[in-house]
PQR file with spaces between the fields and no chain letter, atoms N, CA, C, O and H, PARSE charges and radii, in Angstrom:
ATOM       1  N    UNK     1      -8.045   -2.865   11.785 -0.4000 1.5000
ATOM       2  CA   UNK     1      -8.043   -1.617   11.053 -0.0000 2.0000
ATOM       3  C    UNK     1      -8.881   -1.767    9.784  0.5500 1.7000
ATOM       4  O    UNK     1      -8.848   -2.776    9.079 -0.5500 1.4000
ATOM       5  N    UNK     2      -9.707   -0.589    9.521 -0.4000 1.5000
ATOM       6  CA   UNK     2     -10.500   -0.967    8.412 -0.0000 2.0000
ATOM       7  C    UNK     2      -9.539   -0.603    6.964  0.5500 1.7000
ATOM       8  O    UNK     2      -8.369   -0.223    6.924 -0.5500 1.4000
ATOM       9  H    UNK     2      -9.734    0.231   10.094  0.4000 1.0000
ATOM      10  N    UNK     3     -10.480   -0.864    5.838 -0.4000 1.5000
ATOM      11  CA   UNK     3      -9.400   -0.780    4.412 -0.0000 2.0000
ATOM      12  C    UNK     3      -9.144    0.823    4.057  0.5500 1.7000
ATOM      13  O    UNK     3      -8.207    1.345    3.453 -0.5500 1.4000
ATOM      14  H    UNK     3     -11.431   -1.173    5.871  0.4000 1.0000
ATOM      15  N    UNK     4     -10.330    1.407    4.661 -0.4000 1.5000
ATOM      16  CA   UNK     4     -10.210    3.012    4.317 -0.0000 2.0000
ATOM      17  C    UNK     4      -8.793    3.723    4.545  0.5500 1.7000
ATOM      18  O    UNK     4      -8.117    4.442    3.809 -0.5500 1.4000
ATOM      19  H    UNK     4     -11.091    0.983    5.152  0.4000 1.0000
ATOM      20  N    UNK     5      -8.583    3.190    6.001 -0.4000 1.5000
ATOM      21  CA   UNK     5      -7.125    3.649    6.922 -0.0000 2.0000
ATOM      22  C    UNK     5      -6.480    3.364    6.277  0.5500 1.7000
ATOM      23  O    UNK     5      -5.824    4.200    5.656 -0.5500 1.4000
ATOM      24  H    UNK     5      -9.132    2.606    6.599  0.4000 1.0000
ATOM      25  N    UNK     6      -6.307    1.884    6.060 -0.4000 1.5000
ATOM      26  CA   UNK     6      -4.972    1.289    5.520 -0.0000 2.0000
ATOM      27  C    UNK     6      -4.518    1.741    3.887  0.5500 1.7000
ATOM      28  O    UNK     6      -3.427    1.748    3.316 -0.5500 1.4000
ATOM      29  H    UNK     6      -6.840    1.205    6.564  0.4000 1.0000
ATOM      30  N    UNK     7      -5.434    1.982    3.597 -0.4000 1.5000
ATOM      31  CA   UNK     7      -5.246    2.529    2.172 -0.0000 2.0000
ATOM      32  C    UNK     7      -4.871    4.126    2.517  0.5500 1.7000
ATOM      33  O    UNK     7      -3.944    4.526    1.812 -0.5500 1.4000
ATOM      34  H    UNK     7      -6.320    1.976    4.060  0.4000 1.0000
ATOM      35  N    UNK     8      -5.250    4.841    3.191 -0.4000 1.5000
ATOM      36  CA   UNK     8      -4.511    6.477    3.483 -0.0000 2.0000
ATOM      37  C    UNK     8      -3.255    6.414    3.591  0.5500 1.7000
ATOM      38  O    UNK     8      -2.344    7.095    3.118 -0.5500 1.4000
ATOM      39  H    UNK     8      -6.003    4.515    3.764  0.4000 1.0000
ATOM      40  N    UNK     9      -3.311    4.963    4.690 -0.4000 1.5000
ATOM      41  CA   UNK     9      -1.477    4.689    4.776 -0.0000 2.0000
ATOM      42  C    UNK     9      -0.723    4.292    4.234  0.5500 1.7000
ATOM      43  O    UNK     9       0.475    4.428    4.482 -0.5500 1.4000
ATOM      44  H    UNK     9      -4.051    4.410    5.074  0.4000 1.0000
ATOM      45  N    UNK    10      -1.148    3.757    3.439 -0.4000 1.5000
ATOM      46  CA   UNK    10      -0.034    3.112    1.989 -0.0000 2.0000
ATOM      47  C    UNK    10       0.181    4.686    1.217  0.5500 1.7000
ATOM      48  O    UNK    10       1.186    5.259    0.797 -0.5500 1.4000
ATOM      49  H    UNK    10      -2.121    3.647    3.238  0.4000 1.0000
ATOM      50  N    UNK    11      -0.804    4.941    1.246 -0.4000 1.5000
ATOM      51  CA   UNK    11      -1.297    6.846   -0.146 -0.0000 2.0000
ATOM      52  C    UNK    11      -0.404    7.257    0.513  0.5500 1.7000
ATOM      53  O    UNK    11       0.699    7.340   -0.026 -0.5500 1.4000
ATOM      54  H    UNK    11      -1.621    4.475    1.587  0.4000 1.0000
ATOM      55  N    UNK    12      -0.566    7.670    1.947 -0.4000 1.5000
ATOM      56  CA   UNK    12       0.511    8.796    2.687 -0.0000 2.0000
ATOM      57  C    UNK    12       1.722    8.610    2.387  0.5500 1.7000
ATOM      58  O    UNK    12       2.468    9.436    1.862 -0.5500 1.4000
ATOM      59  H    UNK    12      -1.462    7.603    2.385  0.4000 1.0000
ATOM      60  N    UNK    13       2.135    6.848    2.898 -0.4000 1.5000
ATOM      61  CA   UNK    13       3.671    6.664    2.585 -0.0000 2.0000
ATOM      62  C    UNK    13       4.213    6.569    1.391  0.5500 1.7000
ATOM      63  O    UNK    13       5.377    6.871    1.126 -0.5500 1.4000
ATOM      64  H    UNK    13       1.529    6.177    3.324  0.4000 1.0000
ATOM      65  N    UNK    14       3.244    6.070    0.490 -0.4000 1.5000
ATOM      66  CA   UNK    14       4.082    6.385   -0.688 -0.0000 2.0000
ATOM      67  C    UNK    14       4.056    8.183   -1.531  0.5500 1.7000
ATOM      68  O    UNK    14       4.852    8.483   -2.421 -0.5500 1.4000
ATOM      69  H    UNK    14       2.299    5.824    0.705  0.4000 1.0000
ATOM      70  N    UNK    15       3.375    8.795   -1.187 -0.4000 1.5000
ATOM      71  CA   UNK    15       3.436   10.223   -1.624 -0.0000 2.0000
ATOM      72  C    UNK    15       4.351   11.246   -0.788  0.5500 1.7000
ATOM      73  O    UNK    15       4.545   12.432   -1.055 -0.5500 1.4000
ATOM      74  H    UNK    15       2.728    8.551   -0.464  0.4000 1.0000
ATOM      75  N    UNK    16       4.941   10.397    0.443 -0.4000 1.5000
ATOM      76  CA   UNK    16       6.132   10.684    1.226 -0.0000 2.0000
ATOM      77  C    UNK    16       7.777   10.754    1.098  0.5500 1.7000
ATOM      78  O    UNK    16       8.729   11.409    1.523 -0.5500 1.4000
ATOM      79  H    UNK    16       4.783    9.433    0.660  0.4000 1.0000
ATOM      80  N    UNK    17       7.460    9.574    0.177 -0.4000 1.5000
ATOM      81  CA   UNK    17       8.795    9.113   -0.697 -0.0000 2.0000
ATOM      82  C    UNK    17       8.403    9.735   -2.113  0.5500 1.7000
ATOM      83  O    UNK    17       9.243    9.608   -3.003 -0.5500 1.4000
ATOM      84  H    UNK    17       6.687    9.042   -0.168  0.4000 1.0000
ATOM      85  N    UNK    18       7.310   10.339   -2.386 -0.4000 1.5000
ATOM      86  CA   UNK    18       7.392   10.664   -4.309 -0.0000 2.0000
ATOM      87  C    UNK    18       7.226   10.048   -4.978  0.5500 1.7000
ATOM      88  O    UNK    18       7.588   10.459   -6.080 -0.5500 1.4000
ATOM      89  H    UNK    18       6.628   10.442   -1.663  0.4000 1.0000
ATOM      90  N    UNK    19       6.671    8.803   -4.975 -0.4000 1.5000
ATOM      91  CA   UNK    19       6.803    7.807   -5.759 -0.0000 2.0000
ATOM      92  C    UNK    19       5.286    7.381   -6.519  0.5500 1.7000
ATOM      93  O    UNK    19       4.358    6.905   -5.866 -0.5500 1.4000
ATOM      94  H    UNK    19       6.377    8.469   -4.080  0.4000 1.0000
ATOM      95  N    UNK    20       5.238    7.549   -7.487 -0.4000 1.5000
ATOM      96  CA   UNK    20       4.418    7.747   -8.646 -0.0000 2.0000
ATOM      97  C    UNK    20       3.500    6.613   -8.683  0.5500 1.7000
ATOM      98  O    UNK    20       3.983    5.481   -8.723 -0.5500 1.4000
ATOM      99  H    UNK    20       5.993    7.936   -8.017  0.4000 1.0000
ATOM     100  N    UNK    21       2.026    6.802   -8.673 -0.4000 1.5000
ATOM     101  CA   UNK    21       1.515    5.252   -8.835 -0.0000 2.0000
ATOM     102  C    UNK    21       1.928    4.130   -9.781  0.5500 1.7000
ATOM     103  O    UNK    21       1.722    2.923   -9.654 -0.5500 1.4000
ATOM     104  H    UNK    21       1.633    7.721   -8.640  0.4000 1.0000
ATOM     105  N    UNK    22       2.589    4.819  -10.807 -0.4000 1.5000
ATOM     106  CA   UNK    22       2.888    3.466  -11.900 -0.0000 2.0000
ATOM     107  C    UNK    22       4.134    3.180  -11.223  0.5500 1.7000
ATOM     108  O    UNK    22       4.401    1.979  -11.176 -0.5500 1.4000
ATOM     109  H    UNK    22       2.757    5.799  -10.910  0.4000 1.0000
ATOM     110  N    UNK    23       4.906    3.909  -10.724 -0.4000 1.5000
ATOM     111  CA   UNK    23       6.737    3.046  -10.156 -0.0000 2.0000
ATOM     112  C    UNK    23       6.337    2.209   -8.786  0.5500 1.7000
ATOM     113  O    UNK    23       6.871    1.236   -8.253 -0.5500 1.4000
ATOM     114  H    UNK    23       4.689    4.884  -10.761  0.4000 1.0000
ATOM     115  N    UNK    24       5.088    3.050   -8.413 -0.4000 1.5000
ATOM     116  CA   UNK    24       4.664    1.797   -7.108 -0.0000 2.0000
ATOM     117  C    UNK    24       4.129    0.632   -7.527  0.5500 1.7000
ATOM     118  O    UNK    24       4.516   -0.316   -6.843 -0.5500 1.4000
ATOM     119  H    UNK    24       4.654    3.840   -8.845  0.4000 1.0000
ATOM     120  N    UNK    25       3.306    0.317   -8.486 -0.4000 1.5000
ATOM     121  CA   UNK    25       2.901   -0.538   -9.112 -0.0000 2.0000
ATOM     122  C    UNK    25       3.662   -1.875   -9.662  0.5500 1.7000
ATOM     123  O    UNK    25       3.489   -3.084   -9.508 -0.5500 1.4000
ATOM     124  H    UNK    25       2.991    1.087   -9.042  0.4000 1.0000
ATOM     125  N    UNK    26       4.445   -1.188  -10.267 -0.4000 1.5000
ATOM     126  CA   UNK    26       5.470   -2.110  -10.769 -0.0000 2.0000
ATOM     127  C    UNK    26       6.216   -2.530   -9.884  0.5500 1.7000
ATOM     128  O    UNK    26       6.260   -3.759   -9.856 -0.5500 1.4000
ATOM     129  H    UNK    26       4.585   -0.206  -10.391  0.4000 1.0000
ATOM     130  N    UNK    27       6.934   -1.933   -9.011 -0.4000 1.5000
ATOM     131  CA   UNK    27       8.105   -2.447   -8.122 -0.0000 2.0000
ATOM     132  C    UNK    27       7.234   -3.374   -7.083  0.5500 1.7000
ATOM     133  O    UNK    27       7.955   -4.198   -6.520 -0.5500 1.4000
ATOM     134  H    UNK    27       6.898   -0.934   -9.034  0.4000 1.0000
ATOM     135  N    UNK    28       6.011   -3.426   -6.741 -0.4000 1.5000
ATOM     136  CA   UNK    28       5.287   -4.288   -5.935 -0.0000 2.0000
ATOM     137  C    UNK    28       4.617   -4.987   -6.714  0.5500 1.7000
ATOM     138  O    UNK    28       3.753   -5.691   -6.192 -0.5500 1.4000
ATOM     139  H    UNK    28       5.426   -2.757   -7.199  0.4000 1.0000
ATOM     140  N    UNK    29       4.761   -5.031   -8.045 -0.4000 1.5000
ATOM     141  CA   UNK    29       3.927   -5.774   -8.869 -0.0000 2.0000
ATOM     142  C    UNK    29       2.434   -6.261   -8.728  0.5500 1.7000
ATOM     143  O    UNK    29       1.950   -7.294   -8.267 -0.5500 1.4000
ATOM     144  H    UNK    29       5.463   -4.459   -8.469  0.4000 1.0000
ATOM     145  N    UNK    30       2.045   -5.464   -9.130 -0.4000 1.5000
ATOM     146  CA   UNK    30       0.502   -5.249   -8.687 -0.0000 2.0000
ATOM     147  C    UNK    30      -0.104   -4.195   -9.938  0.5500 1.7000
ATOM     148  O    UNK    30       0.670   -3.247  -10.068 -0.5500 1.4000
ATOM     149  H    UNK    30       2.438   -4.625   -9.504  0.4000 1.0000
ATOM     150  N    UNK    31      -0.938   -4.142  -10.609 -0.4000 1.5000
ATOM     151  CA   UNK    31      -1.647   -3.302  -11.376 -0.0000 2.0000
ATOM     152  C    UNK    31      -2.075   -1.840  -10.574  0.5500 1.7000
ATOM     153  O    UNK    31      -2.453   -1.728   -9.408 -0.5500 1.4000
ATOM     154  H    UNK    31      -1.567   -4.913  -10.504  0.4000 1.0000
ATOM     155  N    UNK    32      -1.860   -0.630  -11.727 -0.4000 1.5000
ATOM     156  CA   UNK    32      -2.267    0.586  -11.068 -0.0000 2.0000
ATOM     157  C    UNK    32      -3.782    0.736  -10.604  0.5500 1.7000
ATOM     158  O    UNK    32      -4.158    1.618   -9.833 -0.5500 1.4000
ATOM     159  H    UNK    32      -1.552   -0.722  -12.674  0.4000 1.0000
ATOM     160  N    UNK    33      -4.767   -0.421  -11.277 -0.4000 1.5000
ATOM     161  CA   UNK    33      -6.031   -0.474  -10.888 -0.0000 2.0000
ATOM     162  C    UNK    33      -6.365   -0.766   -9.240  0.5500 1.7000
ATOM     163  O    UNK    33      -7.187   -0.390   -8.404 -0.5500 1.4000
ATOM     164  H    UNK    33      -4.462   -1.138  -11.904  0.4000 1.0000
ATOM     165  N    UNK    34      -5.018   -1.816   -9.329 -0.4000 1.5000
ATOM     166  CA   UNK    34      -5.499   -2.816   -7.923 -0.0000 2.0000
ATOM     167  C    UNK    34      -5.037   -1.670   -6.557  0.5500 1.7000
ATOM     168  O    UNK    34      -5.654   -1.576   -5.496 -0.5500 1.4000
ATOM     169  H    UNK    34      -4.350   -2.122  -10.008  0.4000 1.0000
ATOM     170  N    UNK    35      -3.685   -0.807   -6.981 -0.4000 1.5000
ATOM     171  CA   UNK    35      -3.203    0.097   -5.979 -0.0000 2.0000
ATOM     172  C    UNK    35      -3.924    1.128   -5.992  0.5500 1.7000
ATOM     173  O    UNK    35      -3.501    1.595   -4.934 -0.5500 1.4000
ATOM     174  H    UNK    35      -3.183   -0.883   -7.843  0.4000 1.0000
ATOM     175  N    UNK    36      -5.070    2.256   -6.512 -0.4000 1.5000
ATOM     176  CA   UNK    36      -6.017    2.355   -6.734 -0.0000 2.0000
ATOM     177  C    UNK    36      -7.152    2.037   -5.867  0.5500 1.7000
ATOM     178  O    UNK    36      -7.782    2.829   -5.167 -0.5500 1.4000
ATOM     179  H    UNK    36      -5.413    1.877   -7.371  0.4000 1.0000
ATOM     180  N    UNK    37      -7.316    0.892   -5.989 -0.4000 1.5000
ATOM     181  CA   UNK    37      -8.323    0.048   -5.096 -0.0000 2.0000
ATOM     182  C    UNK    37      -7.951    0.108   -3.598  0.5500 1.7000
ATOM     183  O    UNK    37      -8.749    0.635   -2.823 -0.5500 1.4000
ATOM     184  H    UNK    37      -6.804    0.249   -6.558  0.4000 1.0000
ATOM     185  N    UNK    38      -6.900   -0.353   -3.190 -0.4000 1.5000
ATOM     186  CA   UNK    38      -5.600   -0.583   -2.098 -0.0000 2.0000
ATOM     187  C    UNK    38      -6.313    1.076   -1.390  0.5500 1.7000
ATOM     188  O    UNK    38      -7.158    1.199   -0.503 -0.5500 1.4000
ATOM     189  H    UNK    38      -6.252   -0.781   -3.820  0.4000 1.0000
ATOM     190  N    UNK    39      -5.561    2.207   -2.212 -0.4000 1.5000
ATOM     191  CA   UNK    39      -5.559    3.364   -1.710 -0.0000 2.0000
ATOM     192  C    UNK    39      -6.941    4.167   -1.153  0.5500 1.7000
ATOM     193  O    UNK    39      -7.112    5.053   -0.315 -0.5500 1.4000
ATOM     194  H    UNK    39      -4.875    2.107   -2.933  0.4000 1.0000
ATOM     195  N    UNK    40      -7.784    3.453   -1.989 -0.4000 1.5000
ATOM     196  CA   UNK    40      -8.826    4.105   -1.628 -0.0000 2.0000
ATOM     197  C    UNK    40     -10.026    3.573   -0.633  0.5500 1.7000
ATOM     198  O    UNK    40     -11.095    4.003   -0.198 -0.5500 1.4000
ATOM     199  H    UNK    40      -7.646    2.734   -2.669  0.4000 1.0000
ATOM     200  N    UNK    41      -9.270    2.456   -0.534 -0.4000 1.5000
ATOM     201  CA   UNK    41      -9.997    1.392    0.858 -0.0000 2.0000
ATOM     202  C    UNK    41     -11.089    0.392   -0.043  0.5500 1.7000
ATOM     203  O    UNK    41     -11.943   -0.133    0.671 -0.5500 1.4000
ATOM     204  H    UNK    41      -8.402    2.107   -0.887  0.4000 1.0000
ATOM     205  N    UNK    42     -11.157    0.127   -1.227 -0.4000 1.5000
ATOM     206  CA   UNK    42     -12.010   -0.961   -1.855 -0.0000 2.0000
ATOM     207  C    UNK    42     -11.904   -2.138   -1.597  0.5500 1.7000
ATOM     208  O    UNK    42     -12.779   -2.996   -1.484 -0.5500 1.4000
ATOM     209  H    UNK    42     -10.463    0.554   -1.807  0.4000 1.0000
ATOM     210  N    UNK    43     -10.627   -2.213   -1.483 -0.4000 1.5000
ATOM     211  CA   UNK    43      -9.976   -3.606   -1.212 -0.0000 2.0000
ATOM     212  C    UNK    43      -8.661   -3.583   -0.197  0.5500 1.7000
ATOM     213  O    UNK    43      -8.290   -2.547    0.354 -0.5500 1.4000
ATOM     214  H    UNK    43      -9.916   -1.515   -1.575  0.4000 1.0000
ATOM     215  N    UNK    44      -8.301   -4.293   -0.104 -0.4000 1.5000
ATOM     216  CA   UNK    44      -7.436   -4.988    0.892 -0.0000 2.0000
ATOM     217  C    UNK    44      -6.176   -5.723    0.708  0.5500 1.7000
ATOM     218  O    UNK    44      -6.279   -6.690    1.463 -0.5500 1.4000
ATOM     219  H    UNK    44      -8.603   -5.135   -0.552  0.4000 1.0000
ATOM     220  N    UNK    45      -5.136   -5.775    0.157 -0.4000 1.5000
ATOM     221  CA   UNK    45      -4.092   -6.770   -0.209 -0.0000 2.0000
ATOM     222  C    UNK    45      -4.149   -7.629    0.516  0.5500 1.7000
ATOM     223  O    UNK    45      -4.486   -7.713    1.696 -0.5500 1.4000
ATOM     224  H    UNK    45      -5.053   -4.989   -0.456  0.4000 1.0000
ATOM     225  N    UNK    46      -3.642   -8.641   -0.554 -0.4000 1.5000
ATOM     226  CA   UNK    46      -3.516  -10.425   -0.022 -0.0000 2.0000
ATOM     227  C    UNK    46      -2.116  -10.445    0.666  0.5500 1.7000
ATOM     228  O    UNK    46      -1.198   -9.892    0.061 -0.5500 1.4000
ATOM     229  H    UNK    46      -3.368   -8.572   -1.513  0.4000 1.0000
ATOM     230  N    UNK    47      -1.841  -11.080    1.977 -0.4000 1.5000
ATOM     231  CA   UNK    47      -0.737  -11.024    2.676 -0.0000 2.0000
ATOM     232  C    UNK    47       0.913  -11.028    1.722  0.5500 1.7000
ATOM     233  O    UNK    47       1.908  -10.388    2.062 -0.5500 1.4000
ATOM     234  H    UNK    47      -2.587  -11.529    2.468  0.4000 1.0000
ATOM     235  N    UNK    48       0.829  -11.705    0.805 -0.4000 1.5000
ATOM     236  CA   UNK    48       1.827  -11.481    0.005 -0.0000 2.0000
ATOM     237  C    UNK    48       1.961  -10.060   -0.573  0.5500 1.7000
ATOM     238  O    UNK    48       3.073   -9.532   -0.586 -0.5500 1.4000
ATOM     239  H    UNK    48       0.020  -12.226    0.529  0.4000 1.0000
ATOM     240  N    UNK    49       0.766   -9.348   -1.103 -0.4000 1.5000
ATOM     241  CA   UNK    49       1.096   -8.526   -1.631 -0.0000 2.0000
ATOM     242  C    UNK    49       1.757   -7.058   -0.508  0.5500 1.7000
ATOM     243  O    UNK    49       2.513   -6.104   -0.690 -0.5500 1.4000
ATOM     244  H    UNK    49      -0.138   -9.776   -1.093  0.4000 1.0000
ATOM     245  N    UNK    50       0.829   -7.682    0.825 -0.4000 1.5000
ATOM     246  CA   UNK    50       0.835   -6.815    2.116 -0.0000 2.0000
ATOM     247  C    UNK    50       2.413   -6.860    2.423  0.5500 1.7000
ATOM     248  O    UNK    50       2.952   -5.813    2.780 -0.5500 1.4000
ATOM     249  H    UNK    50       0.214   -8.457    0.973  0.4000 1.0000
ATOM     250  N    UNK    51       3.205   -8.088    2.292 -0.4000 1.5000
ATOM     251  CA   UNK    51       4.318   -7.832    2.741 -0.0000 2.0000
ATOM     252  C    UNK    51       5.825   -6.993    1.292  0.5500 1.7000
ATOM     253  O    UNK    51       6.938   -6.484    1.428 -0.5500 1.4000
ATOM     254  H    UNK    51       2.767   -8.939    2.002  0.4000 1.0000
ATOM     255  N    UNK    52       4.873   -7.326    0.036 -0.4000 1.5000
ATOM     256  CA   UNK    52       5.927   -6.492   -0.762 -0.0000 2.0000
ATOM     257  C    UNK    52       5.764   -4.554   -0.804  0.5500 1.7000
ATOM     258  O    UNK    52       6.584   -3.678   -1.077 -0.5500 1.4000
ATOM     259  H    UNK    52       3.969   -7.740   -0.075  0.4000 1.0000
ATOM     260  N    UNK    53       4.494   -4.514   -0.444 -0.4000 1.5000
ATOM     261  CA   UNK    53       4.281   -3.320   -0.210 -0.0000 2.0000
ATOM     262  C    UNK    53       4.851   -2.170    1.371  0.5500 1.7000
ATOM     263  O    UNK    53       5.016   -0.962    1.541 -0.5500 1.4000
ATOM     264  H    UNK    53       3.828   -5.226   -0.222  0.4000 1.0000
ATOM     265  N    UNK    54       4.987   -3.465    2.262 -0.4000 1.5000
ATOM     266  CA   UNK    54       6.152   -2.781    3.441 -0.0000 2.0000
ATOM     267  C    UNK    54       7.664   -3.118    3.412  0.5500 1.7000
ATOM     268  O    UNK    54       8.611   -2.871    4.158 -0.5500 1.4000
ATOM     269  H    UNK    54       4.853   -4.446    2.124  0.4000 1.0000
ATOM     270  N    UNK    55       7.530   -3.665    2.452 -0.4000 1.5000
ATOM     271  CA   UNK    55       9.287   -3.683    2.436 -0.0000 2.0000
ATOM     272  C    UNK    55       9.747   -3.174    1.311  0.5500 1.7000
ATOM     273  O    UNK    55      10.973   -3.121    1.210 -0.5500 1.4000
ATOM     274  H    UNK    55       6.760   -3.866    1.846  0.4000 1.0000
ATOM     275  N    UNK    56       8.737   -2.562   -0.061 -0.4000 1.5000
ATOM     276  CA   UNK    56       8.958   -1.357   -0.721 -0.0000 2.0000
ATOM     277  C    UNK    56       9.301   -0.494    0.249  0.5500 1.7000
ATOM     278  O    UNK    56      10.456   -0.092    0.395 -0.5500 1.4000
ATOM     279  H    UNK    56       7.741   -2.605    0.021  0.4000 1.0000
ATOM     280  N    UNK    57       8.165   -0.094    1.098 -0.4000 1.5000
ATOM     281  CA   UNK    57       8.130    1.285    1.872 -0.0000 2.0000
ATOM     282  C    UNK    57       8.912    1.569    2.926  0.5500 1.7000
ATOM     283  O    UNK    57       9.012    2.687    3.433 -0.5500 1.4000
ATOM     284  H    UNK    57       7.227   -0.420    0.980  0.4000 1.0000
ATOM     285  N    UNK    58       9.485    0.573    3.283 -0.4000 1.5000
ATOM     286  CA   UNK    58      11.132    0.165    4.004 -0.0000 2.0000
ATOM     287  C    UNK    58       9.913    0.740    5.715  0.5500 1.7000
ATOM     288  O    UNK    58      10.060    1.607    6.577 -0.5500 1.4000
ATOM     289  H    UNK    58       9.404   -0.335    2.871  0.4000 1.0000
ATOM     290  N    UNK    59       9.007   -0.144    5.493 -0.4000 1.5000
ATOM     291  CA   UNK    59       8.480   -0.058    7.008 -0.0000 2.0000
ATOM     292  C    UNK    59       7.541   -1.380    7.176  0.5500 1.7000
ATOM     293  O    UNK    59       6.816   -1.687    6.229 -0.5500 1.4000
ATOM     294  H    UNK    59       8.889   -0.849    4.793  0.4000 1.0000
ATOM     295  N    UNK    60       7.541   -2.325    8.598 -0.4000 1.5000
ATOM     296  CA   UNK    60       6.893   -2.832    8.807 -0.0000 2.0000
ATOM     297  C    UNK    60       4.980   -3.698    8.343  0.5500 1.7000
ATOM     298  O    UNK    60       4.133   -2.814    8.472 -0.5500 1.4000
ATOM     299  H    UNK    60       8.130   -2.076    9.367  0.4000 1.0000
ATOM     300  N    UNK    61       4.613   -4.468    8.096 -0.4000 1.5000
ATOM     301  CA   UNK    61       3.802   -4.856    7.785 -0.0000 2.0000
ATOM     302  C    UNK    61       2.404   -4.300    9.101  0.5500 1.7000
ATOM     303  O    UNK    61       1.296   -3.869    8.782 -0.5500 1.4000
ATOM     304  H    UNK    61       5.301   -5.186    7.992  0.4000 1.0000
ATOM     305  N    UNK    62       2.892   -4.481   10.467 -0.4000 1.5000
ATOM     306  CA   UNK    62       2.318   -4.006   11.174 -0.0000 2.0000
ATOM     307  C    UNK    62       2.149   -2.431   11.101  0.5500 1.7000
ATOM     308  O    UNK    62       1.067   -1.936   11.418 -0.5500 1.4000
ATOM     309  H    UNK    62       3.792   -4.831   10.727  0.4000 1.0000
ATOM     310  N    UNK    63       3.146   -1.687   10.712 -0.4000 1.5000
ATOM     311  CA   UNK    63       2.576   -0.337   10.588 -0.0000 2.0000
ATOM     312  C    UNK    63       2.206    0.207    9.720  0.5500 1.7000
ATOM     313  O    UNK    63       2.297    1.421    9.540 -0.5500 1.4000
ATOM     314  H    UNK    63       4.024   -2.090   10.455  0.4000 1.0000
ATOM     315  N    UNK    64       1.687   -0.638    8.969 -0.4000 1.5000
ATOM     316  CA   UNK    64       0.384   -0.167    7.668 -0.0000 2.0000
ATOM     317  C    UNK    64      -0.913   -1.285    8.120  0.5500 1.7000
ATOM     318  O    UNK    64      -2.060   -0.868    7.961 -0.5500 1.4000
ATOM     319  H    UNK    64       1.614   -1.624    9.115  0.4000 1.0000
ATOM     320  N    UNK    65      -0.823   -1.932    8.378 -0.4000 1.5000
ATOM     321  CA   UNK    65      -1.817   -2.694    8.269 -0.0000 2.0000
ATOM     322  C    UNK    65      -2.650   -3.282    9.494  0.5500 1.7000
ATOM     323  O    UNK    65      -3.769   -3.797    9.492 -0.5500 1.4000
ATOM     324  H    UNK    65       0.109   -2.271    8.508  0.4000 1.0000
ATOM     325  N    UNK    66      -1.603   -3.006   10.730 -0.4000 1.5000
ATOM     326  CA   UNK    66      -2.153   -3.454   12.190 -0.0000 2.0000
ATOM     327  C    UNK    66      -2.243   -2.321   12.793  0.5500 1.7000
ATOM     328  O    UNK    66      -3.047   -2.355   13.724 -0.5500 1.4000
ATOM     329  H    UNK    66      -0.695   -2.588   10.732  0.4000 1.0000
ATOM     330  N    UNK    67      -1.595   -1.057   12.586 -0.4000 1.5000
ATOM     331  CA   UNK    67      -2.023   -0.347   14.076 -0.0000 2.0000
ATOM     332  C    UNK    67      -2.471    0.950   13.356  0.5500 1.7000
ATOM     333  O    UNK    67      -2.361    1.193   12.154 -0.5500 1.4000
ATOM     334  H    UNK    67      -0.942   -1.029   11.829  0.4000 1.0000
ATOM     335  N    UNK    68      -2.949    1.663   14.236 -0.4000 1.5000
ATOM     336  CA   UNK    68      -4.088    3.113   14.324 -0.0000 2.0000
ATOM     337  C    UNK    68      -3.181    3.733   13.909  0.5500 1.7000
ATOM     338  O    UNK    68      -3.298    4.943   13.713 -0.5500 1.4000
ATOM     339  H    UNK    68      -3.039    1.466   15.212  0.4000 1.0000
């Protein structure tokens, strides 16, 4: 999956739950720059950060980051 997707899918799920870029930020500990980056497909999270960001979102690592 490219970073474009995966970043819609993090955006989608977290604007699903309401949750504000700075409370996402913090609770995954990560800078609002880097989620930002994340969301808009610049970059890519490092597997650590990949797995605090699906178990914020109370969903799988594979369904943000492995499938269509």
């Amino acid at each position: 999956m490219d970073a474009k997707k995966i970043g819609q899918k993090i955006k989608a799920l977290r604007e699903s739950k309401n949750i504000s870029r700075e409370k996402f930020a913090n609770s995954v500990n990560i800078s609002t720059s880097a989620l930002s980056m994340y969301e808009t497909g610049q970059r890519i999270p490092r597997d650590e950060v990949k797995l605090r960001i699906a178990r914020y979102l109370e969903t799988s690592i594979e369904n943000i980051f492995f499938t269509n």
